[in-house]
RODO-2510 file (C-alpha; in nm, 4 decimals, decimal comma):
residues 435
     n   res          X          Y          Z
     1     x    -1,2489    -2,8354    -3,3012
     2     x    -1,4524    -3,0004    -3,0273
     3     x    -1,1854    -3,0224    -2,7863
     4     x    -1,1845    -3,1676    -2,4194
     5     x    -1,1279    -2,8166    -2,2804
     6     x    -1,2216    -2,4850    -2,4928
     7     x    -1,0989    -2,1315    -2,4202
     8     x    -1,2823    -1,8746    -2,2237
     9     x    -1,4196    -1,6229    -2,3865
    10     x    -1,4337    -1,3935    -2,0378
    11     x    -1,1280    -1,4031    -1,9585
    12     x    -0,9306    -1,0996    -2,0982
    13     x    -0,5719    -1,1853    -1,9471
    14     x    -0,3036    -1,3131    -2,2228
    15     x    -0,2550    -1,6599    -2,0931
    16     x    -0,6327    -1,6909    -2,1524
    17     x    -0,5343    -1,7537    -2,5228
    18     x    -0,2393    -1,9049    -2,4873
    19     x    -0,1959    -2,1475    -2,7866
    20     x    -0,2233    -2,5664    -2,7146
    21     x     0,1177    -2,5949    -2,8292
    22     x     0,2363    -2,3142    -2,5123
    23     x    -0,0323    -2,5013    -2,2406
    24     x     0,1289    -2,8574    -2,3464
    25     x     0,5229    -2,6889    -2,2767
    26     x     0,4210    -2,6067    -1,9677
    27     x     0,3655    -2,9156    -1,8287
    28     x     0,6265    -3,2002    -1,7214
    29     x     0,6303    -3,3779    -2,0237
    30     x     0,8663    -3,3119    -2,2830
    31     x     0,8158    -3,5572    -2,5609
    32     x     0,4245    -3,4457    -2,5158
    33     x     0,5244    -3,1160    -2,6165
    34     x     0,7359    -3,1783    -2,8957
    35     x     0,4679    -3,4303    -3,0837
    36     x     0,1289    -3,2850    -2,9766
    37     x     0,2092    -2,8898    -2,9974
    38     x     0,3613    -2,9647    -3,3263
    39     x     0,0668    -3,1439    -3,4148
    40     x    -0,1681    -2,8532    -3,3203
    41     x     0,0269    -2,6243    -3,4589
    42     x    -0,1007    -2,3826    -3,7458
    43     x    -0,0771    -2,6213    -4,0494
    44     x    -0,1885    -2,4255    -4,2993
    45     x    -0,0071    -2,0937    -4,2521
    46     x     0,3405    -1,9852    -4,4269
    47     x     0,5287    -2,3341    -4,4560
    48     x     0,8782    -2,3960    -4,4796
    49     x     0,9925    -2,5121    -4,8489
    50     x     1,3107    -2,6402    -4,7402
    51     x     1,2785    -2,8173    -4,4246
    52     x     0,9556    -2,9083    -4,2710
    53     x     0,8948    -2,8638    -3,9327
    54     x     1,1946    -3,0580    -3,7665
    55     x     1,0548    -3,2216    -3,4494
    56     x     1,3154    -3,1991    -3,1319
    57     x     1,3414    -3,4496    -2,8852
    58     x     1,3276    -3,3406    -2,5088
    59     x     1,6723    -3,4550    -2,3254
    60     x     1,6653    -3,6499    -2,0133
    61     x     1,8126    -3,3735    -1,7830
    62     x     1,4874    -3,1325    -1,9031
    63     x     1,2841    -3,4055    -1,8149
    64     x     1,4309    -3,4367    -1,4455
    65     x     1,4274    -3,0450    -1,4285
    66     x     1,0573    -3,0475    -1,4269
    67     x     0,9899    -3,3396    -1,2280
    68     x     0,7512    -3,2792    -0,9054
    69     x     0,6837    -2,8792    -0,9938
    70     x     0,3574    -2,6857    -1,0291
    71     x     0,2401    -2,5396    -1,3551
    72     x     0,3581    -2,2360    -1,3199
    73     x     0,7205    -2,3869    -1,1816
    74     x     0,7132    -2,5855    -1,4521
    75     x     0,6251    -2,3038    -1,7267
    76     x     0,9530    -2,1179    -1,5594
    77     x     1,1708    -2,4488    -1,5507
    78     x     1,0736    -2,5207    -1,9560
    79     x     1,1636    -2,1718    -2,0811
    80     x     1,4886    -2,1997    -1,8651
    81     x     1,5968    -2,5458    -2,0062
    82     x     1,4914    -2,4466    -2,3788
    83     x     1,6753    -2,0965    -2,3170
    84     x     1,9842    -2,2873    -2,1798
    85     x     1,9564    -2,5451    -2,5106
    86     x     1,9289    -2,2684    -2,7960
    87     x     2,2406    -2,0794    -2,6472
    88     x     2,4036    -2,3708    -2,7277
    89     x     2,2842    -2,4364    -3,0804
    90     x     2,4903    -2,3359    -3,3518
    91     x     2,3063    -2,1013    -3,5507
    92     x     2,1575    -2,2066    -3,8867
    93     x     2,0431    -2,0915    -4,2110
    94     x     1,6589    -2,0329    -4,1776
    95     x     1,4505    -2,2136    -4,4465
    96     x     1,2642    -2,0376    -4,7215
    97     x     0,9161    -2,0307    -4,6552
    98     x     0,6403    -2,0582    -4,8846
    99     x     0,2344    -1,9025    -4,8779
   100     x     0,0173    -2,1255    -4,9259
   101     x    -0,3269    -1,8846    -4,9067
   102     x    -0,6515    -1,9886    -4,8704
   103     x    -0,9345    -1,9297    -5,1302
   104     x    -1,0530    -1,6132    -4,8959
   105     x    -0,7132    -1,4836    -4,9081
   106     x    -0,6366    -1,5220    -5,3106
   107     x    -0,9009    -1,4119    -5,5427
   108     x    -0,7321    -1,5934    -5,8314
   109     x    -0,6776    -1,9489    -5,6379
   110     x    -1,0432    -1,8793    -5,5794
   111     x    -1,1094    -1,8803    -5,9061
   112     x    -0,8825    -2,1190    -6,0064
   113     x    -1,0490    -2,3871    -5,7343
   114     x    -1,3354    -2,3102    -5,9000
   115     x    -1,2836    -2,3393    -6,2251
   116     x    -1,0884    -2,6761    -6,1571
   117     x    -1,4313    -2,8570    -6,0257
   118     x    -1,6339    -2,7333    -6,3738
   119     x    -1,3401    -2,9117    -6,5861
   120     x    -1,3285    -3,1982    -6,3203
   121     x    -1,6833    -3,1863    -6,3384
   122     x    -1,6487    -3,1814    -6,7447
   123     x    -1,3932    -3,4567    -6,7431
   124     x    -1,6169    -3,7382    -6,5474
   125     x    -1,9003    -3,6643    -6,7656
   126     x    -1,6878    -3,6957    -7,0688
   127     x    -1,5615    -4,0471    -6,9339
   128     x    -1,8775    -4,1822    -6,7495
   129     x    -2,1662    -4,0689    -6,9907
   130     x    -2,4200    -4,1566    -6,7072
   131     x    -2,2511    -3,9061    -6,4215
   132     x    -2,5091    -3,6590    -6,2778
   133     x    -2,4030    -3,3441    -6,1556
   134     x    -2,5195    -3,1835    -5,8446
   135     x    -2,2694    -2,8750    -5,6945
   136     x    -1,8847    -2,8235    -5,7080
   137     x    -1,7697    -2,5300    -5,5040
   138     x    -1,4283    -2,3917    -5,3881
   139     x    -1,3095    -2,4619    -5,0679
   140     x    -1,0294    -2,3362    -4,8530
   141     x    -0,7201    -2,5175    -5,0007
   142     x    -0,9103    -2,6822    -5,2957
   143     x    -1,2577    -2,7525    -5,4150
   144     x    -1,5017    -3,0668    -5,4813
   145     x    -1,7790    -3,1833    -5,6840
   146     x    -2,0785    -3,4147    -5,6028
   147     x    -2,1589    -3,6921    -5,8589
   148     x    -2,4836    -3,9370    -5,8841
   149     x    -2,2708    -4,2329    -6,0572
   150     x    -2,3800    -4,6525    -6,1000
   151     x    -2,0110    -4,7679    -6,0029
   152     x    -1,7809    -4,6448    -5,7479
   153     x    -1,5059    -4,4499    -5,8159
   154     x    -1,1488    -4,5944    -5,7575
   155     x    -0,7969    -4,4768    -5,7362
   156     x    -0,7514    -4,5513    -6,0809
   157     x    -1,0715    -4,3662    -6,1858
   158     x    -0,8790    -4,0370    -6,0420
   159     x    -0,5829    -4,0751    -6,2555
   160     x    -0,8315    -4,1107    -6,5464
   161     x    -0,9997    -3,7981    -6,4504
   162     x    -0,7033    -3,5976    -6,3935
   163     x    -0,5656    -3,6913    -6,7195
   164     x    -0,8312    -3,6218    -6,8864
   165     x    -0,8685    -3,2659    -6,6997
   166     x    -0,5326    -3,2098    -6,8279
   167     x    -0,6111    -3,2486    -7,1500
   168     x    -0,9005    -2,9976    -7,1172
   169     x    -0,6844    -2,7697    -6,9676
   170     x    -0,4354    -2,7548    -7,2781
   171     x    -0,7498    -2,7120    -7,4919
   172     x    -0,7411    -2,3280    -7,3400
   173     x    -1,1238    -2,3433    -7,4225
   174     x    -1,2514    -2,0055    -7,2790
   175     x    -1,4971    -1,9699    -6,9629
   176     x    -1,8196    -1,8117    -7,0527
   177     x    -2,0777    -1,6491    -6,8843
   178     x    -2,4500    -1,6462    -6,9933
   179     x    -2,7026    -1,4710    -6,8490
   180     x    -3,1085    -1,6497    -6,8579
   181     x    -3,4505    -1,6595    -6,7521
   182     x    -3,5555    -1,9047    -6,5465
   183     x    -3,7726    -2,0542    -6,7940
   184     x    -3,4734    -2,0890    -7,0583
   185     x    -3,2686    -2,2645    -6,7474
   186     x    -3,4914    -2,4960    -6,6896
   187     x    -3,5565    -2,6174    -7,0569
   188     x    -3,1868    -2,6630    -7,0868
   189     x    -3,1430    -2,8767    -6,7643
   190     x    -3,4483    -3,0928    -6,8421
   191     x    -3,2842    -3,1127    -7,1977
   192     x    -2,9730    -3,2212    -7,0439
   193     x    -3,1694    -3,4482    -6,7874
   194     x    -2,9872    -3,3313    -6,4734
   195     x    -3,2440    -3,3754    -6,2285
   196     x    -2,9893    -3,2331    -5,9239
   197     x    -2,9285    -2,8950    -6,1277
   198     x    -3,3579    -2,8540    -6,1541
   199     x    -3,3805    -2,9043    -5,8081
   200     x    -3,0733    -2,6209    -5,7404
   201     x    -3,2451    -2,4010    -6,0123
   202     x    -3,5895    -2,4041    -5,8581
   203     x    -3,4809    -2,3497    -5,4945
   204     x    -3,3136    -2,0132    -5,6111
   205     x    -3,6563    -1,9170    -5,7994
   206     x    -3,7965    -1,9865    -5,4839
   207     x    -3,6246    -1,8428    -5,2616
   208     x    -3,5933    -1,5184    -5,5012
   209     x    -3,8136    -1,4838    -5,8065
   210     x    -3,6397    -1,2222    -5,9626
   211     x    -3,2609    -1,3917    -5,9028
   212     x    -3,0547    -1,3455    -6,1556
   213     x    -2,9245    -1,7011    -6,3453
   214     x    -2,6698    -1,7545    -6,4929
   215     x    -2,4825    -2,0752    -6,7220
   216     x    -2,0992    -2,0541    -6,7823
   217     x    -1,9640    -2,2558    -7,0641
   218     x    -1,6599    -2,3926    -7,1614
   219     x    -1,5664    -2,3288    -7,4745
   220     x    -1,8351    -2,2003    -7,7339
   221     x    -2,0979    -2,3726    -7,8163
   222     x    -2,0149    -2,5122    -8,1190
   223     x    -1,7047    -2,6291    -8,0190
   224     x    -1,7062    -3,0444    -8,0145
   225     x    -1,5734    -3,0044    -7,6507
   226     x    -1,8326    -2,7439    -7,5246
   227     x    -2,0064    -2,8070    -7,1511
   228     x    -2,1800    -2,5968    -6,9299
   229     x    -2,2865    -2,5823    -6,5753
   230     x    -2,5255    -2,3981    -6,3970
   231     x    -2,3200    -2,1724    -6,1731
   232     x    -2,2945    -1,8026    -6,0598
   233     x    -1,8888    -1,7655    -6,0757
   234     x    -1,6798    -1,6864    -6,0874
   235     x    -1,4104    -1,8227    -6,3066
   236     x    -1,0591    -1,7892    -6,4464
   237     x    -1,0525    -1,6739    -6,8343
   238     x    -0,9673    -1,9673    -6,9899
   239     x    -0,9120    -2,3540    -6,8921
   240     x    -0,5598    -2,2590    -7,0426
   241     x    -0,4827    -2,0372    -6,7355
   242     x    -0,4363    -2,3048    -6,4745
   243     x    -0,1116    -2,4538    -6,4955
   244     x    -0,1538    -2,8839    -6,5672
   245     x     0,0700    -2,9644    -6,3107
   246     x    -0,0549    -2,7291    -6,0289
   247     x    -0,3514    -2,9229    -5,9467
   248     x    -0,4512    -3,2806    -5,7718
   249     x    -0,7322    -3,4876    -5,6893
   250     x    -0,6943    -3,6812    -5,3671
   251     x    -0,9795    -3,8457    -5,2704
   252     x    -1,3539    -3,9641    -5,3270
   253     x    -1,5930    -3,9834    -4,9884
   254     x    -1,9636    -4,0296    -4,9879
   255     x    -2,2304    -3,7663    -4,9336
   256     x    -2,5819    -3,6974    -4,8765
   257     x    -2,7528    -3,4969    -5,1635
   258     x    -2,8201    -3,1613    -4,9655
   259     x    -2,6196    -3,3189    -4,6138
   260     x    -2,9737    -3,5176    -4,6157
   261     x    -2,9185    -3,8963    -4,5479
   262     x    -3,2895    -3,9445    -4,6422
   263     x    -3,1670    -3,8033    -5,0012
   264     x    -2,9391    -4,0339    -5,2777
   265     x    -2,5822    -4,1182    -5,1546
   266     x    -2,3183    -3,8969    -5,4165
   267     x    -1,9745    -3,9656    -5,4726
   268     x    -1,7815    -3,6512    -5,4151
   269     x    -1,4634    -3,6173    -5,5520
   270     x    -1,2023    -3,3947    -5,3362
   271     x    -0,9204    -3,2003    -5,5091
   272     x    -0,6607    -2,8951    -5,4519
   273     x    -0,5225    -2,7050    -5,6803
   274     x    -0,2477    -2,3790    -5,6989
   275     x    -0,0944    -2,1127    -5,9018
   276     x     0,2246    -2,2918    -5,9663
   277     x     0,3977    -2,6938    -5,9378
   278     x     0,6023    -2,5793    -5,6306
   279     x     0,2865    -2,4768    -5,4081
   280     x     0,1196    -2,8212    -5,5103
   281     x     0,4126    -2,9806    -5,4059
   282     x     0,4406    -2,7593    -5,0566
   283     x     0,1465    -2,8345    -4,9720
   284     x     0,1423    -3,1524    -5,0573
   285     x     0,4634    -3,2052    -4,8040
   286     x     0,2395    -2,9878    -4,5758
   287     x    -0,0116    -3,2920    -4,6071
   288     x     0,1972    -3,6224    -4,5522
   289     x     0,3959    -3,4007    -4,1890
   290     x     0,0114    -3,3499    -4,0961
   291     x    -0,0703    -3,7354    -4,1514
   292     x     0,2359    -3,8161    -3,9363
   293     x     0,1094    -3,6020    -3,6318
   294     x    -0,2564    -3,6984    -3,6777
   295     x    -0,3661    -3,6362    -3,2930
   296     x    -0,5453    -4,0080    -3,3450
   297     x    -0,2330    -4,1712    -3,4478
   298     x    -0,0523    -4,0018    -3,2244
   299     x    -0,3084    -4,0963    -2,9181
   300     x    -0,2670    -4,4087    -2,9861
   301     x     0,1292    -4,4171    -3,0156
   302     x     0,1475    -4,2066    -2,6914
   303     x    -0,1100    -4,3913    -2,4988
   304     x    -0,3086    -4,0731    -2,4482
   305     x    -0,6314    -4,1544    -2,5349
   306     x    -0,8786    -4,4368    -2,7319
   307     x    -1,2436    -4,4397    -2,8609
   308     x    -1,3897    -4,7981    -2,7908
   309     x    -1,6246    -4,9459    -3,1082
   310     x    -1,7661    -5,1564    -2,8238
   311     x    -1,8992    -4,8520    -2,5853
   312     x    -2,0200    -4,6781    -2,8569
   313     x    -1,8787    -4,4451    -3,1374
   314     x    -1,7317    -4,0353    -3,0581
   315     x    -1,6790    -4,1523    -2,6524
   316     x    -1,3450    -4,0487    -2,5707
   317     x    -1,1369    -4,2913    -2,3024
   318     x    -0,8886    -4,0826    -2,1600
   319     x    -0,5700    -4,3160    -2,0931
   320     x    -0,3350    -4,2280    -1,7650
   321     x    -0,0951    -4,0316    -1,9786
   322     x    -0,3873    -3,8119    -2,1570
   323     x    -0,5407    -3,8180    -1,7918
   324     x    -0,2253    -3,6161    -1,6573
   325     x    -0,2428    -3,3850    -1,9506
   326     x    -0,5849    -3,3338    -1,9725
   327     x    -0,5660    -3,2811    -1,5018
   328     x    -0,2864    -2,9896    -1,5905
   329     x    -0,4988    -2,8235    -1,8461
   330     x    -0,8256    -2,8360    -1,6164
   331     x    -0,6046    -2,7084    -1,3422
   332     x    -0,4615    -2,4199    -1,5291
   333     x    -0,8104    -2,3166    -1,6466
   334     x    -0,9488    -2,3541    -1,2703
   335     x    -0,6340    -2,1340    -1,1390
   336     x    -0,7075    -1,8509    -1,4133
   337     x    -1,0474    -1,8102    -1,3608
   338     x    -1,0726    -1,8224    -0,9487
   339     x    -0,8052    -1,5434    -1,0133
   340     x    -1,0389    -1,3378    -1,2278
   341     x    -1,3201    -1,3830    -0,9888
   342     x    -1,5428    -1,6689    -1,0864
   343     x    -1,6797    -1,8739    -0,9237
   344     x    -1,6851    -2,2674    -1,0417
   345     x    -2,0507    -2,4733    -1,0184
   346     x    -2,0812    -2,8273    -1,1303
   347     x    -2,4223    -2,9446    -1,3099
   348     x    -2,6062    -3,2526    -1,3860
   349     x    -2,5556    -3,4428    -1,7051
   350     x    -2,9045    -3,4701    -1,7797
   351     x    -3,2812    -3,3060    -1,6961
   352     x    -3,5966    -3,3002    -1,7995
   353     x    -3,7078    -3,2621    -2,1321
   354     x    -3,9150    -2,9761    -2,0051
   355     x    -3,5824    -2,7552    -1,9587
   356     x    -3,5095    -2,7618    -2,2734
   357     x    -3,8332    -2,6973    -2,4209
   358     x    -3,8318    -2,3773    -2,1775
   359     x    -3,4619    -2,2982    -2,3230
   360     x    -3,5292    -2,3240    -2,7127
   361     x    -3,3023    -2,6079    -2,7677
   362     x    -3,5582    -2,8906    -2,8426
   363     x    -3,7501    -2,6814    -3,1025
   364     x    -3,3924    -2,5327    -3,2672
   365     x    -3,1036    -2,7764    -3,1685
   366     x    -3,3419    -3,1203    -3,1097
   367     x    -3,1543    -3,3100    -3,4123
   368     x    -2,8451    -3,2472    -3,2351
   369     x    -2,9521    -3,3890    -2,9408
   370     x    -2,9999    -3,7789    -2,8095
   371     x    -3,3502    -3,9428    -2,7812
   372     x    -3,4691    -3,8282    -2,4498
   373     x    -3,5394    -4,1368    -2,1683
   374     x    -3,8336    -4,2170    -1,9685
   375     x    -3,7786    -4,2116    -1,5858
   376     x    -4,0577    -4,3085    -1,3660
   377     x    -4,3053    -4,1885    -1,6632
   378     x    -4,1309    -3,8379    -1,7294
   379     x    -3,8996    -3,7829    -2,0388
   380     x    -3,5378    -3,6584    -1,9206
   381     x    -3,2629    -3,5612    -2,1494
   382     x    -2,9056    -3,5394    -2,1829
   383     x    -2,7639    -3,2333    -2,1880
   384     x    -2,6092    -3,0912    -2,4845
   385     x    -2,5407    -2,7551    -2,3585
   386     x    -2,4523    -2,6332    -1,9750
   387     x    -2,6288    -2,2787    -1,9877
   388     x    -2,9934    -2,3730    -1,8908
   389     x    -2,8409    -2,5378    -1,5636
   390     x    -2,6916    -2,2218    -1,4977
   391     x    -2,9381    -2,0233    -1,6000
   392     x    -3,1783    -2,2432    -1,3348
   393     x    -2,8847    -2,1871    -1,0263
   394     x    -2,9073    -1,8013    -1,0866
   395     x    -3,3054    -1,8182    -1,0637
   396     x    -3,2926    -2,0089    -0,7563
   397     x    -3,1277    -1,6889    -0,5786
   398     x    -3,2351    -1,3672    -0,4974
   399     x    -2,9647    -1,1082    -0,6568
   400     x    -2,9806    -0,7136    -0,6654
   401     x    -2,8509    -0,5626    -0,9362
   402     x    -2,5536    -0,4418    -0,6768
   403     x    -2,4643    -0,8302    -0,6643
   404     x    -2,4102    -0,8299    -1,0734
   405     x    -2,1741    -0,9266    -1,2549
   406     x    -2,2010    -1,2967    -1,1323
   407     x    -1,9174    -1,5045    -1,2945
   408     x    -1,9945    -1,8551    -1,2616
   409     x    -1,7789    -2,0973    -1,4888
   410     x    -1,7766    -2,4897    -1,5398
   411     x    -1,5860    -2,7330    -1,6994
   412     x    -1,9241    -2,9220    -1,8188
   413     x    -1,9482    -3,2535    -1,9994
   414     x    -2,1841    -3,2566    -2,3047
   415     x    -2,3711    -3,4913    -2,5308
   416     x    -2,4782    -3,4158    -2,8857
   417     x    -2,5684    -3,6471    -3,1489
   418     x    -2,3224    -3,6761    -3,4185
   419     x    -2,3721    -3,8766    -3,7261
   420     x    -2,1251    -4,1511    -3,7604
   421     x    -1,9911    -4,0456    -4,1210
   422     x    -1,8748    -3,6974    -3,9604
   423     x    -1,6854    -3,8167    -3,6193
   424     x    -1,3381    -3,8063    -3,6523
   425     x    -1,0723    -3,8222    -3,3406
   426     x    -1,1281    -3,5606    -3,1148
   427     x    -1,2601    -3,2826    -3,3635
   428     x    -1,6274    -3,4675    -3,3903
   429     x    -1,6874    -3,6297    -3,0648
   430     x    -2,0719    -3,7505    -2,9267
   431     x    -1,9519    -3,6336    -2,6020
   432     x    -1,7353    -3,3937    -2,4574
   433     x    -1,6036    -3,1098    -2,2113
   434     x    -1,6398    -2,7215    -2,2616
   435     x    -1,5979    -2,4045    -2,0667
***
């Protein structure tokens, strides 16, 4: 996440990672707490079944407790009030939770996602006979597939799909793995006329001569349902061992072929999937309480914070409320880090080109970075990164090595270009601040 503030990664004291959710209860603003910690909470981790993340509202009297204090009276005066409030509480019965793992953490929802974009992947070609295939991989809750099709996709083309992928699914047709030579590959795919899978199969050739490829099937090949994908694994056994009503496709985007918006515009088609009906439907709960705290709904609800159309796409507006917030969280970080012994600078927002030519960052980063300007016939630049200012400070002073370590830290505002398909709220931002 491309926050306003980050985290120091110096710092070795335990309030230096203190959570979001702890930073925001230590300020005077209650509401603020409840809605935005709860909405940077962890949202994937083990998730209550029963009742989902109840959201408390702050009383008045905790709200005149912290009035007028300083963070770290206010910190004290929180934990007092919320101490004070849970000895009250009756006690209650605490909800049943539920894992929801990741495709890292489960070897068999990894192969599950997988498996579930080769039968989505089987289904769409099955009902649109002029779908191209390109690549369908897990991801970490779900996987995808990529798809060169004449006509958009619709919410009724999903339903379609997944019906039909449940129909596969029933079919228990068995994954199978094949092992080829290039050559055999690529007579195959031409046969086939997938131009995306050529392109895949000669980049590994490429890359690695001797790579092994591989094809898995589904279902034998003279069975009138058979398909096959190019694809290294792996896969569950059968299509028969994912569970029909464990799975769900939620939505179609657009993407480059290869993240390359020079290349053909796909339709991918995003979709989860799970060992069982009641993880689906956790997660699925887990999904529509994550909508409701979106941070950009909720900016906009709390007054904390806009992104004007009119000034330009990925510029955040910090609003008076988000101002305070955003004031106590600068002030915090400035308090921790004089106490560890750093110094704060301040550095321009741009420079000459030449700086970052010297710094590696317009040979490696430049497509990251804005157009650079002419002033009075020299190119300047804005900066995406802070270190070659501060690299340029420390060079402009004589230091023994007896004057080392020198701890220099700035909250520094940033620019990088950003594509306008892959901003979103505060996570993808064309400018912002970092430690």
């Amino acid at each position: 996440m491309r926050s306003s503030i980050s985290q120091t990664q110096h710092c070795k004291a335990p309030v230096s990672t203190m959570p979001i959710a702890r930073l925001l209860r230590s300020m005077a603003c209650p509401v603020l707490h409840t809605r935005l910690s709860q909405a940077c909470s962890d949202q994937f981790g083990r998730i209550p079944a029963a009742a989902w993340l109840a959201a408390r509202q702050s009383s008045t009297a905790a709200r005149n407790t912290l009035a007028g204090k300083n963070i770290f009276q206010l910190r004290a005066a929180v934990e007092t009030v919320e101490a004070a409030t849970q000895q009250q509480e009756q006690p209650q019965k605490q909800p049943q939770f539920m894992s929801l793992p990741t495709s890292d953490e489960s070897e068999t929802l990894l192969r599950i996602r997988h498996s579930c974009a080769h039968i989505m992947a089987m289904a769409v070609q099955r009902l649109h006979k002029d779908a191209q295939v390109t690549i369908g991989p897990w991801i970490d809750r779900g996987f995808y597939y990529d798809f060169d099709l004449a006509t958009p996709l619709s919410d009724k083309d999903l339903k379609a799909i997944r019906k039909e992928m449940q129909k596969i699914m029933r079919l228990n047709l068995p994954f199978i793995r094949e092992e080829l030579s290039a050559e055999e590959a690529e007579a195959r795919i031409r046969a086939a006329n997938e131009p995306y899978k050529l392109e895949i199969l000669q980049s590994i050739t490429a890359r690695d001569p001797a790579a092994p490829i591989t094809i898995y099937h589904i279902g034998e090949a003279d069975h009138p349902s058979h398909w096959w994908d190019l694809c290294a694994g792996p896969h569950v056994a059968s299509t028969g061992a994912i569970q029909p009503d464990a799975f769900e496709l939620e939505t179609v985007a657009g993407a480059y072929w290869r993240g390359d918006e020079k290349n053909a515009m796909l339709q991918r088609i995003y979709g989860t999937a799970w060992e069982s009906a009641e993880q689906l439907a956790a997660y699925q709960a887990l999904k529509a309480e994550a909508a409701r705290r979106d941070h950009r709904k909720l900016g906009q609800e709390l007054d904390l914070f806009s992104i004007q159309e009119s000034a330009g796409g990925g510029l955040v507006f910090w609003h008076p409320k988000g101002g305070i917030v955003r004031h106590h969280m600068e002030a915090f970080w400035k308090e921790l880090h004089l106490a560890r012994g750093y110094d704060l600078v301040y550095s321009p927002h741009i420079a000459k080109v030449d700086l970052w030519k010297t710094s590696g960052h317009f040979d490696f980063y430049s497509e990251n970075m804005f157009d650079q300007m002419q002033v009075e016939n020299e190119e300047y630049q804005l900066k995406p990164m802070n270190c070659p200012f501060h690299v340029a400070m420390y060079k402009d002073g004589y230091f023994s090595y007896r004057d080392l370590p020198k701890r220099w830290a700035e909250l520094g505002t940033v620019y990088r270009y950003e594509r306008s398909g892959t901003m979103h709220g505060l996570f993808r931002v064309r400018g912002f601040t970092q430690d």
